[in-house]
C-alpha positions in Angstrom: 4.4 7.9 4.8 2.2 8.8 7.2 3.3 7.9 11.3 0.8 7.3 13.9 1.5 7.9 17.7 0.0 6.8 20.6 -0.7 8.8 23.7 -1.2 8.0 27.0 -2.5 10.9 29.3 -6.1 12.2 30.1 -4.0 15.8 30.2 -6.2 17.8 27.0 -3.3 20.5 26.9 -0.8 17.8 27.0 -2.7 15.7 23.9 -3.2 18.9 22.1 0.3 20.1 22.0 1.8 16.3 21.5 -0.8 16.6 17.9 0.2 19.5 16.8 4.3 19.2 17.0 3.0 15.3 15.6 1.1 16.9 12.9 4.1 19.6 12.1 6.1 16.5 11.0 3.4 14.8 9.0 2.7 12.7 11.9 -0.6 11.7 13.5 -1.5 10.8 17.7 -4.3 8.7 18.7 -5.6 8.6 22.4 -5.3 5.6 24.0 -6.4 4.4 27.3 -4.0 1.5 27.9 -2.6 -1.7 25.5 -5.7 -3.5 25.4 -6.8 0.3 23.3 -3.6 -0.2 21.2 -5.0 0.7 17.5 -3.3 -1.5 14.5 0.1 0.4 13.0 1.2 1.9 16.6 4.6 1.2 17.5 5.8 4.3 19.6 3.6 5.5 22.5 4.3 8.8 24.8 2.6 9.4 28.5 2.3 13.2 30.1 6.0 13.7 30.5 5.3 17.5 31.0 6.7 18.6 27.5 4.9 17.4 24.9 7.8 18.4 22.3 10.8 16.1 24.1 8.3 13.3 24.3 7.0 13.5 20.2 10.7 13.7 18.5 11.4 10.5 20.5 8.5 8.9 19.3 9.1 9.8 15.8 12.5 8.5 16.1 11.6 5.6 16.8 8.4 5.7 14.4 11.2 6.6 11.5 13.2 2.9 12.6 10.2 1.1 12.4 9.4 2.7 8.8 13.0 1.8 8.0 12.3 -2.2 8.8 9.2 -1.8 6.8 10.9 -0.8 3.6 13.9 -3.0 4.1 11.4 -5.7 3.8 10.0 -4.5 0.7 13.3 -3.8 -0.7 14.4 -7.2 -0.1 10.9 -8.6 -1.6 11.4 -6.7 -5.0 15.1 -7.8 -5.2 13.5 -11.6 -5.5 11.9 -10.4 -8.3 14.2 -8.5 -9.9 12.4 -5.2 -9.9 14.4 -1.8 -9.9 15.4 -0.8 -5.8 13.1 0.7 -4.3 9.4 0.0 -7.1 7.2 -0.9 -3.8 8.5 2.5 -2.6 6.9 4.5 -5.5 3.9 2.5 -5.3 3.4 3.8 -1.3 4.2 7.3 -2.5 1.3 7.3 -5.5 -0.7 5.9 -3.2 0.2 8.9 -1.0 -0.9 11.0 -4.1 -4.0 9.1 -4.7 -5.2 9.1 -1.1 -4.5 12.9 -0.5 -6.3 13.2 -4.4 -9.0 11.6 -2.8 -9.5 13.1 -0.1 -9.2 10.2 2.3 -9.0 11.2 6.0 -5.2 10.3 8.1 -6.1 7.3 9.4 -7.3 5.5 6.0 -4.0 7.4 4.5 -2.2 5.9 6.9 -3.5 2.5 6.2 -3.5 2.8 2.5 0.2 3.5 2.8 1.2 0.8 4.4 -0.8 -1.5 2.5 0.2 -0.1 -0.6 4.1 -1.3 0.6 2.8 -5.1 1.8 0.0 -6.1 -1.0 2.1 -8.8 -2.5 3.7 -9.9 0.5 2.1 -13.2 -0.1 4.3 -13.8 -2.8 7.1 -14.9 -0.3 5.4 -18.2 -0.1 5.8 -19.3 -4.0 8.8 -20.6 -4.9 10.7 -18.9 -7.3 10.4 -21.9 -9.6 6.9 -20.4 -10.2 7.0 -16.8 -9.4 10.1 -16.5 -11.6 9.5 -19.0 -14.4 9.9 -17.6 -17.6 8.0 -19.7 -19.9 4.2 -20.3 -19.9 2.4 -21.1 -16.4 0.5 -24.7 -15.4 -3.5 -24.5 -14.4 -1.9 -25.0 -11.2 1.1 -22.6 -11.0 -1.7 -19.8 -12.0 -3.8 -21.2 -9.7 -1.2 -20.6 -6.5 0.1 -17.3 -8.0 -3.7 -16.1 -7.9 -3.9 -17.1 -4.5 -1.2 -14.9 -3.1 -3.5 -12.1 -2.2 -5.3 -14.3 0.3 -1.5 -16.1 1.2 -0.4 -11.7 2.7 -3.8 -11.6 3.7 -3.3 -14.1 6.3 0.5 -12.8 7.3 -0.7 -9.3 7.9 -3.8 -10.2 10.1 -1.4 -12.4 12.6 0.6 -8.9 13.2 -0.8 -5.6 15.8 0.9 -3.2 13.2 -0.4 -4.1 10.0 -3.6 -6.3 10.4 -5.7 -3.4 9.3 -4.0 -3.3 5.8 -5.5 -7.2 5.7 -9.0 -6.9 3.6 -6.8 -4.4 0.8 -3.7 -7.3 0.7 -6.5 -9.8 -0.1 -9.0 -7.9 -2.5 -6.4 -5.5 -4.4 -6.3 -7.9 -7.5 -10.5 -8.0 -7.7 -11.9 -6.3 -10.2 -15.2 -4.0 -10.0 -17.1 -6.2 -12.8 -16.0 -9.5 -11.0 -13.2 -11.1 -13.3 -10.2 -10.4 -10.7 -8.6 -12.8 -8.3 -8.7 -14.9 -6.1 -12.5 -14.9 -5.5 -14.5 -13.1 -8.6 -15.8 -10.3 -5.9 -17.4 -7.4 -7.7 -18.4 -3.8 -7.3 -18.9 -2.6 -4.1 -18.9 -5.6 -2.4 -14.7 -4.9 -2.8 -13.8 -2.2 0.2 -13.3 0.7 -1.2 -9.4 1.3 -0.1 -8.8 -2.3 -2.0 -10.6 -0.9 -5.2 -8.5 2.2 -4.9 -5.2 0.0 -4.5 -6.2 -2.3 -7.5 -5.7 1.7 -9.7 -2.7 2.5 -8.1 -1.2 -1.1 -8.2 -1.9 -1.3 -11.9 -1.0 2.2 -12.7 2.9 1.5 -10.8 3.0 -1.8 -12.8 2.3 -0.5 -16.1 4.9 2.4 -15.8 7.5 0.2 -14.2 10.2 -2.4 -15.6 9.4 -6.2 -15.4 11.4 -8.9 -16.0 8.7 -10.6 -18.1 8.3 -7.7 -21.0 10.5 -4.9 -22.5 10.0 -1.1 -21.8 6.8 0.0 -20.4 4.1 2.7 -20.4 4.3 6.6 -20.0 1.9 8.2 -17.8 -0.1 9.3 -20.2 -0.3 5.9 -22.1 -1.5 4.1 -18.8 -3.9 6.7 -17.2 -5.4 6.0 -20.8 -5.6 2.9 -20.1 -6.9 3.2 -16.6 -9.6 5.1 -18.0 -10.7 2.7 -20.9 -11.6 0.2 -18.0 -13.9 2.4 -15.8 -16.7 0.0 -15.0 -14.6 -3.1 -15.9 -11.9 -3.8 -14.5 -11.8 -0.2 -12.1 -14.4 1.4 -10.0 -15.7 4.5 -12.3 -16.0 6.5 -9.8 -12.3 6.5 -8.6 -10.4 6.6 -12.0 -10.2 10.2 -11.8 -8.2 10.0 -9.2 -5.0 7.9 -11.0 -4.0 11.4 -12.8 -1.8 12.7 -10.1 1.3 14.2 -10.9 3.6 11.4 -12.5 6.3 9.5 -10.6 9.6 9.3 -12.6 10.7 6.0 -13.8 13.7 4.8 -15.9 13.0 3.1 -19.2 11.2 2.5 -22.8 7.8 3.8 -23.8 5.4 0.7 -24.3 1.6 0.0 -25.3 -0.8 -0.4 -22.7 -2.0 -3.7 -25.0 1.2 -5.1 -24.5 1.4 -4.7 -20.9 -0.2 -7.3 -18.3 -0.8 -6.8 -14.8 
């Protein structure tokens, strides 16, 4: 996952060497003028302290804790749902492979990351006597699960660090020809990094174990898949993007009919 660091100093030599011992660890700075300038996922910040080097590494360290509380988090929210350790993990690392596929500049990287970690962090207000229930779901019990989206929506855009992850937590379940959740949106009118998370979200949860089925879908079954809904339920123009090199995943082989988001 991509870091982001703020610096503090109207010293050129001093921003240009803090970027590139940033960028030699997969890291990004941003110039910034003061807090009030503070851009959303910042949580380290370094000031001309003469070597750019010293003053990097101990913003990465601390850049590296805050990544670690991040996971946790995640960790913790797939445990309620009995998913293997670590599944919102290897849906932050295709969606590393997507963006990078896709060309997408640091910054929206960065965001699509993070994003990619938090989608369903809305879920942590449904009770597991919903999100857990094993036989068939009320109008009304679908009706709150399909509202999750807009549920993490709302927690990420109270929070500096991830409130620009918020429009890609709400609109990752829409679908491009309108018959996603929670609000029917369609097309373009979806951002584009929320179109692209829809792919990768779908993708991860085709290929990973679930509680609710048996087995699940090789690569080559669900990029299949992914490809027979171009124009449905995926924008067409970003499908080509899903066939990044696979991520590994414990299990059985299942069809992509038999598999529901």
């Amino acid at each position: 996952m991509l870091k982001r660091i703020a610096v503090l100093s109207e010293n050129e030599q001093f921003h240009r060497e803090a970027a590139a011992v940033a960028a030699a660890a997969g890291a990004q700075t941003v110039p910034v003028s003061g807090a009030s300038d503070m851009p959303a996922g910042v949580s380290a910040i370094v000031a001309d302290a003469g070597k750019a080097a010293a003053a990097i590494e101990g913003a990465l360290a601390l850049e590296d804790w805050n990544a670690e509380i991040l996971v946790l988090l995640t960790d913790a929210l797939d445990c309620r749902e009995d998913f293997l350790p670590g599944s919102s993990r290897r849906v932050m690392d295709h969606a590393t492979r997507f963006a990078q596929a896709a060309s997408l500049d640091p910054e929206d990287q960065f965001t699509l990351e993070r994003a990619a970690l938090v989608r369903d962090i809305g879920k942590i207000r449904v009770g597991n006597e919903i999100l857990l229930k094993k036989g068939l779901l009320t109008y009304d019990e679908w009706r709150l699960i399909h509202h999750h989206p807009r549920l993490g929506a709302d927690i990420v855009a109270k929070t500096t660090t991830l409130q620009d992850t918020a429009d890609i937590v709400a609109m990752h379940h829409e679908s491009w020809d309108g018959d996603g959740y929670p609000d029917g949106i369609e097309g373009e009118a979806i951002p584009r990094m929320a179109r692209m998370m829809k792919i990768i979200d779908v993708y991860c949860a085709m290929t990973s174990p679930r509680h609710y089925r048996q087995g699940h879908a090789t690569h080559g079954e669900a990029t299949e898949f992914l490809r027979s809904e171009q124009g449905k339920h995926f924008d067409p123009d970003l499908v080509m993007y899903s066939s990044t090199p696979k991520l590994d995943t414990p299990g059985h082989s299942r069809r992509p009919s038999e598999i529901k988001e």
